[in-house]
C-alpha positions as CSV (number, residue, x, y, z in Angstrom):
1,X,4.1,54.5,-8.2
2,X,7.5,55.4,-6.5
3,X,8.6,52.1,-7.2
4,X,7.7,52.2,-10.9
5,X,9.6,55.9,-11.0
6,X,12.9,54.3,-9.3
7,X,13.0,51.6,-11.7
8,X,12.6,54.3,-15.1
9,X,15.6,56.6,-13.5
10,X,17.5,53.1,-13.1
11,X,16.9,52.0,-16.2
12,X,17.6,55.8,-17.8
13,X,21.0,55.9,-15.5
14,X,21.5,52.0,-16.7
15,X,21.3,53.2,-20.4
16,X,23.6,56.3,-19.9
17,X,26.1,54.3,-18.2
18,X,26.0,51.7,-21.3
19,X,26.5,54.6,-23.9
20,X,29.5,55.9,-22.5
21,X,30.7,52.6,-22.3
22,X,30.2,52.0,-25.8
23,X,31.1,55.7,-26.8
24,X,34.6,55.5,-25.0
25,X,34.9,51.7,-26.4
26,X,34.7,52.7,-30.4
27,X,36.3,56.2,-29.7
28,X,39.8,56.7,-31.8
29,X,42.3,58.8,-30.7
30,X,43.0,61.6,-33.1
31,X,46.8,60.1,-33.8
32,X,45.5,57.0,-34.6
33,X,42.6,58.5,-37.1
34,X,45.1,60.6,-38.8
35,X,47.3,57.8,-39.3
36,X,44.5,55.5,-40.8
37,X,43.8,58.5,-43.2
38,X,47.5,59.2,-44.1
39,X,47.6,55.1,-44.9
40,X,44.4,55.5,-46.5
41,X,46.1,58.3,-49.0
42,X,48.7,56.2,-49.3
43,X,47.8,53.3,-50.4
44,X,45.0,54.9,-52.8
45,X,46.0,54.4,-56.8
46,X,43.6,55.6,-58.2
47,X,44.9,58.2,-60.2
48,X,48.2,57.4,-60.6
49,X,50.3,58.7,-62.8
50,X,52.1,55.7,-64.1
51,X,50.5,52.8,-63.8
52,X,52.5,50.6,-66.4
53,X,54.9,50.4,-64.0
54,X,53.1,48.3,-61.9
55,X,51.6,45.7,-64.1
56,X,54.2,43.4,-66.2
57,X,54.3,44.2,-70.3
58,X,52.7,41.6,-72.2
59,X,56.3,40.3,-73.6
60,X,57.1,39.2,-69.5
61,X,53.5,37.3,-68.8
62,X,53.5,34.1,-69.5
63,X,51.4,32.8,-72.3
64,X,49.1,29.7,-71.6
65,X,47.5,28.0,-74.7
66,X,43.4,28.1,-75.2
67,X,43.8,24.5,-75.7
68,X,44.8,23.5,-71.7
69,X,42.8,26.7,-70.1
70,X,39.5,24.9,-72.5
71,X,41.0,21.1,-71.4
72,X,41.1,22.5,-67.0
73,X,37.5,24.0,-67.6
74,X,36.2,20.8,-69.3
75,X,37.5,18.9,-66.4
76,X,35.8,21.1,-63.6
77,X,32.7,21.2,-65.7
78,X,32.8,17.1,-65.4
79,X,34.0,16.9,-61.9
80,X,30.8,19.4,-60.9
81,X,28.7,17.4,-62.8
82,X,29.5,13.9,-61.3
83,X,29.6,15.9,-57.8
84,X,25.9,16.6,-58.9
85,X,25.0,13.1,-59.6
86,X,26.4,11.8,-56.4
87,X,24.3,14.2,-54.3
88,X,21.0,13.4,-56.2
89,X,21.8,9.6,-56.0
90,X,21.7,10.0,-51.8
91,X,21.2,13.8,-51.2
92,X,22.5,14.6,-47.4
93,X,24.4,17.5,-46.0
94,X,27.5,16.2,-46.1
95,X,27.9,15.9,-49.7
96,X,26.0,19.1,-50.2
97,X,29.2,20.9,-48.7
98,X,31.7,19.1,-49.6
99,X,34.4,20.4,-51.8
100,X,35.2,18.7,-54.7
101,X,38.7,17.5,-56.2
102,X,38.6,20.0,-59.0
103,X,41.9,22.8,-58.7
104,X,39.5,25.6,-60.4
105,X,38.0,27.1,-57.4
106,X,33.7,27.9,-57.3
């Protein structure tokens, strides 16, 4: 019985001891939580008051045709499929993960 009673208050002092360790561990100090909240308010745009200024007018984006963003799609669509094929020709892991040569990424 005595024995079974030291090792409970072991285990107990065992747990204690791994809970400040922890505790002290993932503890901030308060300059460094007040810092991640001032960069937290900083960064947040939410509701900003001008945000045109950030994005570029439509006049300064470039314009891409529909004809070669349709022509890159139809090419990924064909690469995926022959990636396909190949696989259920000789199915095995390494072709399962494998990346394929297509510049769209999945």
């Amino acid at each position: 019985m005595e024995m079974l009673l030291m090792g409970a208050v072991l285990s107990i002092f065992g747990l204690a001891v791994t809970c400040l360790a922890f505790g002290a561990a993932t503890r901030q100090e308060p300059s460094e939580e007040k810092e991640a909240l001032r960069v937290a308010a900083s960064n947040a745009h939410f509701f900003s008051d001008a945000p045109a200024a950030r994005i570029l007018p439509l006049a300064a984006r470039p314009r891409v045709p529909i004809e070669a963003l349709l022509l890159q799609i139809e090419n990924h669509v064909r690469l995926e499929q022959a990636a396909a094929e190949c696989f259920m020709e000789s199915p095995n892991p390494a072709l399962l993960h494998s990346r394929t040569i297509s510049t769209l990424v999945n």
